[in-house]
PLY file of the C-alpha trace (Angstrom):
ply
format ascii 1.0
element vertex 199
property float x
property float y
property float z
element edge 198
property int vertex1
property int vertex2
end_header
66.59 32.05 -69.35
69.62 29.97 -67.67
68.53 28.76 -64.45
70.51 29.56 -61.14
70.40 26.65 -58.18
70.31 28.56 -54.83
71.81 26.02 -52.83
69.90 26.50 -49.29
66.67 25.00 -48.10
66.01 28.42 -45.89
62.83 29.26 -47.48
63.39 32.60 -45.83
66.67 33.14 -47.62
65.43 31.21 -50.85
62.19 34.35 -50.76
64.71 36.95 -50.15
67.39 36.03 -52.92
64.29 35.72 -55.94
63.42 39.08 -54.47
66.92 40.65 -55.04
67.94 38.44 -58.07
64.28 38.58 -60.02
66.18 38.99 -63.56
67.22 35.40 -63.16
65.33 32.39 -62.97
67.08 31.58 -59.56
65.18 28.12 -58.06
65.84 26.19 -54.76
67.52 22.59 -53.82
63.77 21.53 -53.23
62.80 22.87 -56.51
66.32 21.57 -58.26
65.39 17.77 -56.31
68.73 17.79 -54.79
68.66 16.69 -50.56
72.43 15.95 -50.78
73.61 17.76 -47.52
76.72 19.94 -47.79
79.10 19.80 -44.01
80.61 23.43 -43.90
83.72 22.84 -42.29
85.57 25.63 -43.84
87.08 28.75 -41.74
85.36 31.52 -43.16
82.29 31.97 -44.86
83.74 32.57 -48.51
85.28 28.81 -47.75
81.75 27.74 -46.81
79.90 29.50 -49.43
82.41 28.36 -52.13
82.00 24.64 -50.75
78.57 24.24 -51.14
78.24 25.89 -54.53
80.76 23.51 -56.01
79.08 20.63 -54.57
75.68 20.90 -55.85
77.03 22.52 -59.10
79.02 18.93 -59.44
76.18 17.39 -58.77
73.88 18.77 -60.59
76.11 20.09 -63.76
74.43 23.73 -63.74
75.09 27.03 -62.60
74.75 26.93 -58.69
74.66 30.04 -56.02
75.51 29.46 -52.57
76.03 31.86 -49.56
77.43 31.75 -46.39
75.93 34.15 -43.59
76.03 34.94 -39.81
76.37 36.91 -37.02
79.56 38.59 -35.71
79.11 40.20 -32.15
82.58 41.94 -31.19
81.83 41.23 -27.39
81.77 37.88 -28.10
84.71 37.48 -29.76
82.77 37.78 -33.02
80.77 34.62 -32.23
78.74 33.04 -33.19
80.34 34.20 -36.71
80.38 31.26 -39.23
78.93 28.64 -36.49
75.94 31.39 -36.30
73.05 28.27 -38.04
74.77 25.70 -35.95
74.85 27.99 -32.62
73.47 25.89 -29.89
73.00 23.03 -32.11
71.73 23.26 -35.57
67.60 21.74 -34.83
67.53 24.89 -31.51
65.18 27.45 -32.52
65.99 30.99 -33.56
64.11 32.09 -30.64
65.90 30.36 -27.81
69.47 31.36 -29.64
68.54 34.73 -30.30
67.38 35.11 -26.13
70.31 33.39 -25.29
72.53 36.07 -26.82
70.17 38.67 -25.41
71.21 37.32 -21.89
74.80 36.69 -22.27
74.36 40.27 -23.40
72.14 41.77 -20.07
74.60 44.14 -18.76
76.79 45.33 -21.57
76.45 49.35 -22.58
75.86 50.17 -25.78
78.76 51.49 -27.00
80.30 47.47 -26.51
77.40 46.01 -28.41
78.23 45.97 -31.70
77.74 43.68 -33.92
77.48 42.82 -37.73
75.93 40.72 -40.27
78.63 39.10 -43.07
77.49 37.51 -46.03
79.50 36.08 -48.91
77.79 34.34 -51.98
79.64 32.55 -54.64
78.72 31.30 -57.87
80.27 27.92 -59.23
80.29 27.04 -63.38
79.71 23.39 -64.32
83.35 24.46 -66.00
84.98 24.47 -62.85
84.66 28.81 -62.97
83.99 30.27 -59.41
83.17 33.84 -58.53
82.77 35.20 -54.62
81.75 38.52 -53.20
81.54 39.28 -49.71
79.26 42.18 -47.99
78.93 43.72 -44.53
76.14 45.34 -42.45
76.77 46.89 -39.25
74.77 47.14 -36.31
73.56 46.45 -32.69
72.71 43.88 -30.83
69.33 45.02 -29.94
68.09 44.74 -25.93
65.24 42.92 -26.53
63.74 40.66 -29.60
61.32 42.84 -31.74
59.59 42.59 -35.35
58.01 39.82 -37.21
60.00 39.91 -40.62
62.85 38.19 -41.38
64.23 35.11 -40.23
67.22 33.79 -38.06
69.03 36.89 -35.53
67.17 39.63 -37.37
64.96 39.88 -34.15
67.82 41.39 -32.43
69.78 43.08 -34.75
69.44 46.57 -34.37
70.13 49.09 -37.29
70.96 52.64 -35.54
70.20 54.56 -39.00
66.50 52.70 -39.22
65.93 52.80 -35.19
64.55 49.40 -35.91
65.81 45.66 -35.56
66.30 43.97 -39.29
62.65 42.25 -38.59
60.96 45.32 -38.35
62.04 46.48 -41.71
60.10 46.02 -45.11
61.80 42.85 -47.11
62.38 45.97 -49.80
63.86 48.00 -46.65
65.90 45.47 -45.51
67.08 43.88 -48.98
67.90 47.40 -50.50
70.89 47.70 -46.63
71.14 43.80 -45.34
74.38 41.80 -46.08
73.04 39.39 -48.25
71.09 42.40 -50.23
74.49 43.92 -50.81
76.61 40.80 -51.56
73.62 39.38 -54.13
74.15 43.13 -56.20
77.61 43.06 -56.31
77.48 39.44 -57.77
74.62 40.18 -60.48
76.78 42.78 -61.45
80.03 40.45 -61.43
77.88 38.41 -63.55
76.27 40.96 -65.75
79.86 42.21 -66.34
81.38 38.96 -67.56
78.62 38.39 -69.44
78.10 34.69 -68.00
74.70 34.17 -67.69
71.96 35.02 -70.06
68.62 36.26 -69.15
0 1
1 2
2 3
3 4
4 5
5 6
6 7
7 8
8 9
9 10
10 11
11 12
12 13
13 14
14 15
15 16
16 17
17 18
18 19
19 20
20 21
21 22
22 23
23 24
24 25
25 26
26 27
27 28
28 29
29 30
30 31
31 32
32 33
33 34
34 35
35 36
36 37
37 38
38 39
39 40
40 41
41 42
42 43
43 44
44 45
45 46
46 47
47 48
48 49
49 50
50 51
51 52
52 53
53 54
54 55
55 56
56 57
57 58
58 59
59 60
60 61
61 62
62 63
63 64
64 65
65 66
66 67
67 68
68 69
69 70
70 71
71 72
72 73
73 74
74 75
75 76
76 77
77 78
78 79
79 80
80 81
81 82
82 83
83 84
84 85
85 86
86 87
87 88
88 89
89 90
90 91
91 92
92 93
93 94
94 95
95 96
96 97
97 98
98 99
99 100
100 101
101 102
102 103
103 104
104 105
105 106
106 107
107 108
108 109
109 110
110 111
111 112
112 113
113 114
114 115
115 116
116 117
117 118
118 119
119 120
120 121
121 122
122 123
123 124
124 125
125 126
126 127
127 128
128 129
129 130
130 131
131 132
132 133
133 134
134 135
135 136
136 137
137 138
138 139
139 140
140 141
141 142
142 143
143 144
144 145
145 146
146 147
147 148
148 149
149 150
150 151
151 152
152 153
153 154
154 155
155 156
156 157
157 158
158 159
159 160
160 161
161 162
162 163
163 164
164 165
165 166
166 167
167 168
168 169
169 170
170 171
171 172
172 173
173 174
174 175
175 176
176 177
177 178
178 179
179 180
180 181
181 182
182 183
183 184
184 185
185 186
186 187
187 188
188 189
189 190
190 191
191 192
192 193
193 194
194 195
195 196
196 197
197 198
């Protein structure tokens, strides 16, 4: 089986993408011995996602899978959007940014609370081949932070159709309607489809 770099060193995200992708032998930077650190500069997250794929696929001359996540809340002018790791400086913990949003969101009603989750993964070829797919999930910003799954905003991410935040959900729950969950499918079957990787 063709191994798959996951270029992250979220051991969240790492635990949720073998989840998802468990027909491939997907395995981490850590795992891969590769601590080269990738500056997203680009505009969007395919940019982003694309970037760091390329890098470590250069690098490392296999098959390498990066994504490029965050959190888009419409009252805030869909911040903290691609800056959503580096909100409040990369090192501040989730908690602190995720109560931070909670109070620069006190007094807005519901209906102006909305708020979604974009992922986009791409997969870069030691021949220079890149493919991208891009996923949505929509929600609310929740009022207060609840659950003890997940990682990053999930705390206050509220799912209307689960009347839970995405860290109260199951990891099967939340990998089966999450972003990530979504965009990871649509590339196995990108892959599966042009027949790229074996496994």
């Amino acid at each position: 089986m063709e191994q798959i770099i996951f270029a992250t060193k979220n051991k969240g995200k790492i635990k949720e993408v073998k989840s998802i992708l468990h027909e491939f032998e997907i395995i981490s930077m850590e795992e891969a011995c590769v601590a080269v650190e990738v500056i997203e500069d680009g505009k969007t997250f395919t940019e982003n996602a694309i970037k760091k794929a390329t890098e470590i696929s250069k690098i490392t001359g296999k098959i390498t899978m990066a994504d490029d996540s965050g959190l888009e809340i419409d009252f805030l002018d869909k911040k903290p959007g691609v800056y959503s790791a580096r909100y409040l400086g990369e090192n501040t913990p989730y908690i602190e940014k995720n109560n931070h949003i909670l109070h620069l969101m006190e007094n807005v009603p519901e209906q102006k609370r909305s708020a979604r989750f974009v992922c986009a993964i791409a997969t870069a070829f030691p021949n220079g081949k890149i493919v991208t797919t891009q996923s949505t999930i929509e929600g609310l910003i929740a009022h207060e932070i609840k659950g003890e799954n997940g990682f990053g905003y999930d705390p206050i991410f509220f799912v209307p159709e689960k009347g839970k935040t995405t860290a109260e959900l199951s990891p099967e729950e939340k990998n089966a309607i999450s972003h990530r969950g979504k965009a990871l499918k649509k590339m196995k079957e990108l892959l599966a489809k042009e027949g790229e990787i074996s496994h």
